[in-house]
C-alpha positions in Angstrom: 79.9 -63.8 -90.2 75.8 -62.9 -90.7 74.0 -66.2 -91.5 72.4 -66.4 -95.5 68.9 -64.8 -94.7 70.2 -61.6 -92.3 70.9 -58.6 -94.3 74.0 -57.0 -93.9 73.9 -53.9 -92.2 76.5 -51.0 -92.8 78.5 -50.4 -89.9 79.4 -46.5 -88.5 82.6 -45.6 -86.4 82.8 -42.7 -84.0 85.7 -40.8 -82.9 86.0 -39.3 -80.1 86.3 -35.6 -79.9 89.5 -34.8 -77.5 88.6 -31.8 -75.1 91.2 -29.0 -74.9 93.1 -28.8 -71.8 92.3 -25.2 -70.0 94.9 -22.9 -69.7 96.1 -22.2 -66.1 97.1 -18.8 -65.3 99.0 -18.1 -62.1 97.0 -15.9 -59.3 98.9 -12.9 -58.5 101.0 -12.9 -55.6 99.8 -9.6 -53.2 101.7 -9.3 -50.0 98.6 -9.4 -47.0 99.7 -7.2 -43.6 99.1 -8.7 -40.1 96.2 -7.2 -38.3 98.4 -5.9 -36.0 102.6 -5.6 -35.7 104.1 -7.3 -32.8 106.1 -5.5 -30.5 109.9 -5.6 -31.3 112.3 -6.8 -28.5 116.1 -6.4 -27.5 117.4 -8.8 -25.2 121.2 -8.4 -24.1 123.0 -12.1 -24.0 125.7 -12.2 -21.4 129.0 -11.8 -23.5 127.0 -8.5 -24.8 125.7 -9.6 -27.7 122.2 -8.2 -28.7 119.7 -10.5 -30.6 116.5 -8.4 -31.7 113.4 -10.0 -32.7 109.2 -10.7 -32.0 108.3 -11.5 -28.8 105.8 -14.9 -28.8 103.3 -15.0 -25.8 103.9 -18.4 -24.2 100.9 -20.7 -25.3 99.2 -20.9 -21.7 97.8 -24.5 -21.1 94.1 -24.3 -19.9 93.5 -24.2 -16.2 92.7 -28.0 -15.5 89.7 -28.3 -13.4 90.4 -30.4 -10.2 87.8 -33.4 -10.1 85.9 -33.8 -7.0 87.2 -36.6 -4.5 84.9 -39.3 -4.5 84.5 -40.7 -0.8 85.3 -44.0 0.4 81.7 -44.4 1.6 80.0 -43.7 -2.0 82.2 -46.1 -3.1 81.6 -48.9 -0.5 77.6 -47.9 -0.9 78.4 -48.3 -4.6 80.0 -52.0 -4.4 77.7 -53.3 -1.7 74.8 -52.6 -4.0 76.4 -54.5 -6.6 77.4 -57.3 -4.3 73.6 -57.5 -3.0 72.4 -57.7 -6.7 74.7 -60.4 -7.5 73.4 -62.3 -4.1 69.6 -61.7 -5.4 70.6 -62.9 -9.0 71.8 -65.9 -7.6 69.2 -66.7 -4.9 66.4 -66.3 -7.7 68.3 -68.5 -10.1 68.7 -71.3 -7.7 65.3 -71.3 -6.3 64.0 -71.5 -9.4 66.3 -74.5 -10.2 64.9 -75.7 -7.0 61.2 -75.4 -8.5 62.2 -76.9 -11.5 63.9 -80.0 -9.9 61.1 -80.6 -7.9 58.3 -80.8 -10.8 60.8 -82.9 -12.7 61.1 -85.4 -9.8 56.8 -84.9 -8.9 56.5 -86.1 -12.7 59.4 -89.0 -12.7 57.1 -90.6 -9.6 54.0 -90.0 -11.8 55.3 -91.9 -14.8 56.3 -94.5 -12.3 53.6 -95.0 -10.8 51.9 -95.2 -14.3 54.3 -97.7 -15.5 53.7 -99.8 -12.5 50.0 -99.3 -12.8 50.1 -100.9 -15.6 52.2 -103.7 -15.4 49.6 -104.5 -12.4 46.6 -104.0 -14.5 48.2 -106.3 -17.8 48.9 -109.1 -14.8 45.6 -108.8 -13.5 43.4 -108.5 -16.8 46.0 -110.6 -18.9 43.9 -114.1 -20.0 46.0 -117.5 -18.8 43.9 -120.0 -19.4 43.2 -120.9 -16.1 40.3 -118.8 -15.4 41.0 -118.1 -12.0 42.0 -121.2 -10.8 45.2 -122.4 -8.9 47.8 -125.2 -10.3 49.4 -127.1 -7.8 52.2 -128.9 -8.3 51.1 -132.1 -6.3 54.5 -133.8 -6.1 56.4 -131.3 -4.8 53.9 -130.3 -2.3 53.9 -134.2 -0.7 57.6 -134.0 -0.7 57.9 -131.0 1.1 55.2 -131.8 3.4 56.5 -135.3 4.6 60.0 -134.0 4.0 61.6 -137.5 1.3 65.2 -136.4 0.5 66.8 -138.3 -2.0 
């Protein structure tokens, strides 16, 4: 089990000590009087029989406090101030797409006209060999000019 150069070491076991269970002894009983005796009563059924025993006060419900009416007018105040903060929302949301639209179409005329800048300045700087001067296609010109069909 131990490789050759470990030394063996001796090995010690522990039981475990079992705890006694503690003994349990009943409480005495002792008969506790009410703070006060309730009232006996008799009450004679119909057919004359007589059935005797405590009378029980009827739990009484607590008095339910009547909630105050709210009026038709606080409520109508109350909805049109909702409705006219909905109708502000809604006015400042699309003005402010309005804003937004607008810069985006003030910037999509600036690129064009950057773009198309551009294009004009290559055509006008580019170098074509002809430095400045006009070809004209002689040929053509004579036969438009004295009007030869073939």
């Amino acid at each position: 089990m131990y490789p050759d150069h470990t030394p063996q070491r001796a090995v010690e076991v522990h039981q475990p000590t079992p705890i006694p269970s503690p003994v349990v002894h009943p409480a005495p009983v002792v008969p506790v009087q009410p703070g006060h005796v309730p009232a006996v009563a008799s009450i004679v059924l119909p057919d004359g029989r007589v059935v005797t025993g405590y009378a029980i006060d009827a739990v009484r419900p607590e008095p339910v406090t009547a909630k105050p009416a709210v009026s038709r007018t606080a409520v109508n105040v109350a909805l049109g101030g909702v409705g006219f903060l909905a109708v502000c929302g809604g006015l400042l949301l699309l003005t402010s797409f309005i804003a937004a639209l607008t810069a985006f179409i003030g910037q999509l005329i600036i690129l064009a006209a950057v773009i198309f800048g551009g294009w004009i300045a290559v055509q006008v700087l580019s170098g074509s060999g002809h430095k400045g001067a006009t070809t004209v296609n002689i040929r053509k010109a004579v036969i438009k000019r004295n009007h030869f069909h073939s």
